[in-house]
N, C-alpha and C positions, 0 to 999 in steps of 0.2 A: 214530321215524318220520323218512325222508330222501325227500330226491326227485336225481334222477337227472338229470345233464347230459353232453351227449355234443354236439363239434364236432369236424366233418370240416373240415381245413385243406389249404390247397395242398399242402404236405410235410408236414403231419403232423397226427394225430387226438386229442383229448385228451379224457377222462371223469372227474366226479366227484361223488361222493357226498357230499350235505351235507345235514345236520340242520336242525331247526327253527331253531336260533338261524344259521343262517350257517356255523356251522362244519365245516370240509372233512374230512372223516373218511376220505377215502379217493380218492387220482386215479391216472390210470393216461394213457399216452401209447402212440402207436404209430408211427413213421414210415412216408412211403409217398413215390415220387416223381409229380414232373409229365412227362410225358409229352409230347416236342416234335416228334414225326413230320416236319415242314420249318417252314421260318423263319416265325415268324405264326401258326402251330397249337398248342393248349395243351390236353391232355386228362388226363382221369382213368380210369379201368378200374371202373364203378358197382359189380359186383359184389366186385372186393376189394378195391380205394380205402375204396371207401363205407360197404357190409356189412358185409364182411369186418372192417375195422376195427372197426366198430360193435360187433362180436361181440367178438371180442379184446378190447376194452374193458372192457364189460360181464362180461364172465367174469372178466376182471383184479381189478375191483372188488370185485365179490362176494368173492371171493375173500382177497384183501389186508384186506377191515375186516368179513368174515365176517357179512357182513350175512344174513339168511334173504330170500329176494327179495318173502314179503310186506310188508316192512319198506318197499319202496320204494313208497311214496305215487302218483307220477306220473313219466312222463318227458319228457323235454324235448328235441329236438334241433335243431341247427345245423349250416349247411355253406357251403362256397363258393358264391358263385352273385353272378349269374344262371347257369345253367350251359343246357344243351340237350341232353336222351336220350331217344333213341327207344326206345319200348319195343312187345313185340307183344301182341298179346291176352291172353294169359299173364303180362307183364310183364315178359319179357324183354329185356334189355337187346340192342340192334339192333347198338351198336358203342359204342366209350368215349364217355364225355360230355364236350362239349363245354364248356371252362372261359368261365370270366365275358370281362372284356374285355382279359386280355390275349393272347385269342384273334380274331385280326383277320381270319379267312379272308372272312369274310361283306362286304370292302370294295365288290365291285361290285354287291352287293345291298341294302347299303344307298343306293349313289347310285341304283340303280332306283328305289327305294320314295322317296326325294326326288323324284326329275325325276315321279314319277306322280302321287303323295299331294301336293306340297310340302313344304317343310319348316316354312311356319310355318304350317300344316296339322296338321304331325303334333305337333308343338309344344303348341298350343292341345288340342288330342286328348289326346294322351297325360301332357302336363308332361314331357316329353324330348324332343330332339333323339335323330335317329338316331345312335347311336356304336358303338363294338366293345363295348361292355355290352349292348345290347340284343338281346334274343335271336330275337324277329319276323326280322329279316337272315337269322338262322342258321338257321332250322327254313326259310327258300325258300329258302338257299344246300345244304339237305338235297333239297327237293325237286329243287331245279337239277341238282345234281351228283350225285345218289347215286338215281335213280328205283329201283332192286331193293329197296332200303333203307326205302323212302318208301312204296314197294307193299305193305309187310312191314309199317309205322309203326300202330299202332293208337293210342296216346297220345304224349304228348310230357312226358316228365318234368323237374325238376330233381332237383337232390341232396336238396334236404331232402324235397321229396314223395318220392322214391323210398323214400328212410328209409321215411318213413312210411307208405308203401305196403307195406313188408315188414314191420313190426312191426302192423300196424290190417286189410289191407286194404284203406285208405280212399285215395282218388286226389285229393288238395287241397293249398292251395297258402295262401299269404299275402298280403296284400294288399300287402305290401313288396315282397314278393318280384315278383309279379305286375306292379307297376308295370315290370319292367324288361321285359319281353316286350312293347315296343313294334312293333309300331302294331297291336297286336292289346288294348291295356288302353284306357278308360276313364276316366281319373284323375278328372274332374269327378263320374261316377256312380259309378266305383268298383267297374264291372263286366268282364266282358270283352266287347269293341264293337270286331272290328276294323274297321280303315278299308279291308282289301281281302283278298281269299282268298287267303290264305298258308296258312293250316289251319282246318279245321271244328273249331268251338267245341268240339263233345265231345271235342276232342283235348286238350280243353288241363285241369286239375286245375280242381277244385271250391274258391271261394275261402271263404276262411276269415280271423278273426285273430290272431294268432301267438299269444296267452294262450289261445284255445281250445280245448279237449279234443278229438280229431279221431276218437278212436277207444279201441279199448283193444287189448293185446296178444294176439294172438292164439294156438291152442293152437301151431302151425306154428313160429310166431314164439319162443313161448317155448322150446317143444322145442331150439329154434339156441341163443338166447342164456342161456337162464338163470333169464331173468324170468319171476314169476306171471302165470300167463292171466288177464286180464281188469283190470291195470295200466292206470289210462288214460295216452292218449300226447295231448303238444299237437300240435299245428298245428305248429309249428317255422317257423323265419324262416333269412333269411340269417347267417354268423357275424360279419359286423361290427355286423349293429344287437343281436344277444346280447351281443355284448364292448361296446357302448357301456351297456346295461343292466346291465350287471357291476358298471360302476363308479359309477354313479348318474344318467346323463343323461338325464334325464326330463322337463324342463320347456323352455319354448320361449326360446332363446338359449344352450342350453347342449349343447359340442361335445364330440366323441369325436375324438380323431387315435390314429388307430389303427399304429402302428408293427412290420409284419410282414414280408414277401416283397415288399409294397407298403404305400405310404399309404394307409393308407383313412380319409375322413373324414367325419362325421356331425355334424348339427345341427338339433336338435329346432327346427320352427317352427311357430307357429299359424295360417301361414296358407299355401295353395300359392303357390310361389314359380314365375316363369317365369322362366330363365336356360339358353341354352340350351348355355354353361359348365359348367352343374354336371347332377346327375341328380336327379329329385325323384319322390315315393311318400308315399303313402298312410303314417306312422307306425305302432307296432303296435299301437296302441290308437285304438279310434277317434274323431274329433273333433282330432286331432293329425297332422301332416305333418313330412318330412325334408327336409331337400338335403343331398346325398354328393356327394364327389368322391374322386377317388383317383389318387396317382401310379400309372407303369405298372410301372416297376422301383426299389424301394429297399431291404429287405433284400436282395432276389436281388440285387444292382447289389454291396452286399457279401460276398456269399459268392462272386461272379465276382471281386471284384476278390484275394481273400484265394487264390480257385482257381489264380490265375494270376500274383500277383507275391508270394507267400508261399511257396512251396513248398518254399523253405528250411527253415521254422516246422514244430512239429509241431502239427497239427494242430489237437488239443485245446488249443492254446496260443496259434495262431494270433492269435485277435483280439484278447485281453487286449494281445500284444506291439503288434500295428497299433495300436492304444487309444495306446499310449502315444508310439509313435512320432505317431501323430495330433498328439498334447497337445504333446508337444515343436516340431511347426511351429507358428510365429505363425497367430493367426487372420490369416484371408483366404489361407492355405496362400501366402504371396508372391507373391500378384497371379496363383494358378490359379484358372483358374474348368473346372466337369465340367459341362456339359449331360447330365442324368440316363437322356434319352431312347434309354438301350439296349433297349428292346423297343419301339418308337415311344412317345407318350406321352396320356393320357385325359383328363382334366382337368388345367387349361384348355383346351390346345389344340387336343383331340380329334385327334390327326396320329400316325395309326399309321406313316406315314413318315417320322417323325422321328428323329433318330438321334444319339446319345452321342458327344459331343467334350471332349476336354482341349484347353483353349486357354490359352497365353500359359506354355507351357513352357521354358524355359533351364537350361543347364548346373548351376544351382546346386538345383533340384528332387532333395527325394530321394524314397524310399518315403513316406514318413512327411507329406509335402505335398502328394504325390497320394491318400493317403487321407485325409487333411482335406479333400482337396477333393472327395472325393467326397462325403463326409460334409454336406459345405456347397452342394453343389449339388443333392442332394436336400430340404436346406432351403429354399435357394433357389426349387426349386420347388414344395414347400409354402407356402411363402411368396405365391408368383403365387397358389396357391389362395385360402388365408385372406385373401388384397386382391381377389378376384375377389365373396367373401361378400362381402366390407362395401361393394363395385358394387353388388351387386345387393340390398342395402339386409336385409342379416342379418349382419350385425358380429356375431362371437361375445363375448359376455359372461363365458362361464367357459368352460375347457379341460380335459377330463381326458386324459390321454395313458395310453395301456394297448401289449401286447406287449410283444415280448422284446425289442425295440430300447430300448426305456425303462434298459434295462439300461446302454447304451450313452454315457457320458456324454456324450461330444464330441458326439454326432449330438443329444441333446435339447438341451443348449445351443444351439447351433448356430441349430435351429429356433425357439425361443426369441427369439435376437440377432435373426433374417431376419423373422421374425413381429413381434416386438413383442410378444408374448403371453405370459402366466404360463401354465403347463402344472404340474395337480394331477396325482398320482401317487398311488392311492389303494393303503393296504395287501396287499392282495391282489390281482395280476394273471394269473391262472390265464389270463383271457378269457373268451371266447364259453360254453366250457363251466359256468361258473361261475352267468353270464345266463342258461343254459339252466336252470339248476338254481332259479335265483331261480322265473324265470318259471311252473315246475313247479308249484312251493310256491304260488306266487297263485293259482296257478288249481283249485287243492286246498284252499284257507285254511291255510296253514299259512304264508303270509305274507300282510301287508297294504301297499299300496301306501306306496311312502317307508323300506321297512322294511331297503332296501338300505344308505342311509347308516347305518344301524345295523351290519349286516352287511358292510359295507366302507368304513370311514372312510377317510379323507386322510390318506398320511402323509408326503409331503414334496412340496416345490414346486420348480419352477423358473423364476429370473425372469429377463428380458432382460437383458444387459450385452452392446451389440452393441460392435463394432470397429468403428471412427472410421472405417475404408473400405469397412464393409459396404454402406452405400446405394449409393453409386458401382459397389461391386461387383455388387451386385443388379439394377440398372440394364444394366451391362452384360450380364449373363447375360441376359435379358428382349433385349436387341437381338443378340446374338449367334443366338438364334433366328432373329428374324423377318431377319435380315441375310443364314442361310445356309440358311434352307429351300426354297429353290428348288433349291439343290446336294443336297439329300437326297431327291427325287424327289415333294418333296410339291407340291401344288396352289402 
């Protein structure tokens, strides 16, 4: 008996197959890219991004650990999000979906619904501030801009309900996920309540909890993928609160830094939080609540920089050589500092007009000091994050760190020294797909609650050893901001 996990990522999709006891019998990956149409726009394509992947997956799997597909117990799915797709009566996708928040087109729609709503209005309402994560902006930046589109709109999908709308039928959604569709959520009842006609409630996915069974697989469905009819499928969540459940963070004080294309970070709390810094929702169980935050570029901030001053390198060899050129500058890369904000930046500072600087360059800089310091100023701005928690009175207690950046020694160091924090690293970091697969198994009994540190113990730590100029350094970076954002077109 196995159950079946499956997460849609920015660039790339991944599925896996695991047994009773935890163990992965079988995964499979697919790359896909992101889609940047002009500067601020960030999309996927739902039917091959999403699907398509989905498929390819699932057929891989079977496949590769010849599993028979009544064997698969339950499925599970993950994906980017918040994201925004129009779909038609049919469930047609209307045009690419709209990605989470480093998607900023929806700017003068959120200062609308501020100057109308308020913002400590929508605050109190929803437990968010308006930001480029919330998607309420985006479905009246659809209506504004796109009315053929909007005339056409019969539902309003994300990623993981679209999933689950091709595999069940069934048109629902998470309460996690949910939360981020400001000022159209609820947080206090936990329903949908918006504060002003942006969209008619029937538009929006039936809410659900990310452990509940949503549906089952359909004959349509199975015919594509593979799987038995009448498989049941969960509800499915966002993929960083699956990759924080991958690794075991379940209880309240205990964090997810999620190390991908960006920061993403998680922290289980017992009670809702109002900051309107960070992002907050409804946890996936109920009686339980989050606060996330997330830089805007940090993997991608790496693979730009390796795009572009590596070309020398080959390819597949590229970051291993920058790794070491890294290790070879002194920390504090000799007094560079990188403001990370090449795609403007989300937490803390909510300022999609903010923008990527190398400061305090000289002759003596080589490759190998400015990728330390890129390295160190994505910490840096983790950093603001993790000081912004313990503001507003949720100091993290324990850290797991998950992604492929984990891989990266200089960068978890790094964040480590700038944080103060011990970061676990639990044996198995497959991610979100993995959570997905946990989360399967519970809601089938073929797991029980806590049964994950079983299933993915600790296996090595990383502890702070900052450099005697890191505070001063951090310090700077934090006023180098607030010093040149007026030069970068923001407020």
């Amino acid at each position: 008996m196995v159950t079946l996990g499956v997460d849609i990522g920015t660039f790339e999709s991944k599925g896996v197959l695991v047994d009773a006891g935890g163990r992965v019998i079988a995964q499979a990956s697919r790359p896909h890219e992101m889609i940047v149409p002009q500067a601020g726009w960030a999309e996927h394509r739902a039917e091959e991004d999403w699907w398509g992947d989905f498929v390819f997956i699932v057929k891989a799997l079977l496949a590769d650990a010849k599993v028979a597909p009544q064997e698969i117990k339950a499925v599970a799915c993950s994906a980017i999000g918040p994201c925004m797709l129009p779909v038609d009566r049919d469930g047609r996708p209307l045009m690419n979906g709209v990605l989470y928040g480093v998607d900023t087109r929806a700017s003068a729609e959120i200062d609308a619904l501020n100057t109308e709503l308020g913002e400590a209005a929508i605050l109190d309402h929803c437990g968010n501030a308006l930001t480029s994560q919330a998607v309420g902006p985006k479905i009246l930046w659809l209506r504004r801009q796109c009315p053929e589109i909007w005339e056409k709109t019969a539902r309003i999908d994300t990623s993981t309900t679209y999933l689950t709308w091709r595999l069940t039928g069934e048109h629902v959604i998470d309460h996690y996920t949910a939360a981020n569709f400001a000022p159209l959520y609820d947080i206090k009842a936990q329903t949908w309540a918006p504060m002003t006609e942006i969209c008619p409630v029937e538009m929006l996915p039936r809410l659900m909890w990310s452990h509940e069974v949503a549906g089952h697989v359909t004959a349509k469905a199975a015919a594509e993928t593979g799987l038995a009819p009448g498989t049941p499928v969960l509800c499915g969540t966002i993929d960083a609160a699956a990759e924080a459940v991958s690794v075991g963070v379940a209880a309240p004080g205990e964090m997810m830094m999620m190390y991908g294309s960006t920061i993403f970070i998680i922290e289980v709390t017992d009670h809702l939080l109002a900051d309107p810094r960070l992002w907050h929702a409804p946890w996936l169980f109920p009686g339980q609540f989050a606060a996330m935050a997330g830089l805007a570029t940090s993997g991608t901030l790496t693979h730009w920089f390796r795009d572009h001053f590596a070309r020398d390198l080959p390819r597949d060899q590229a970051f291993a050589t920058l790794t070491q050129e890294a290790l070879a500058s002194p920390k504090g890369a000799k007094g560079l500092i990188c403001l990370p904000y090449f795609s403007g930046e989300r937490t803390p500072i909510h300022d999609p007009q903010a923008k990527g600087v190398f400061f305090g360059l000289d002759l003596t800089h080589g490759r190998g000091d400015l990728y330390r310091a890129v390295l160190e100023g994505i910490a840096a701005g983790t950093a603001h994050v993790t000081e912004t928690y313990t503001q507003a009175g949720a100091a993290p207690r324990l850290v797991r760190a998950v992604g492929g950046g984990t891989k990266n020694g200089p960068w978890m160091q790094a964040t480590s020294d700038f944080t103060g924090l011990t970061q676990e690293v639990a044996g198995i970091t497959l991610g979100a797909s993995y959570g997905d697969a946990y989360l399967a198994a519970l809601a089938v009994g073929l797991a029980q609650p806590g049964d994950i540190a079983r299933w993915n113990p600790v296996a090595e730590r990383v502890t702070p050893a900052p450099a005697p100029g890191y505070a001063k350094q951090y310090e700077v970076f934090k006023a180098l901001y607030t010093s040149t954002r007026h030069l970068m077109g923001s407020r």
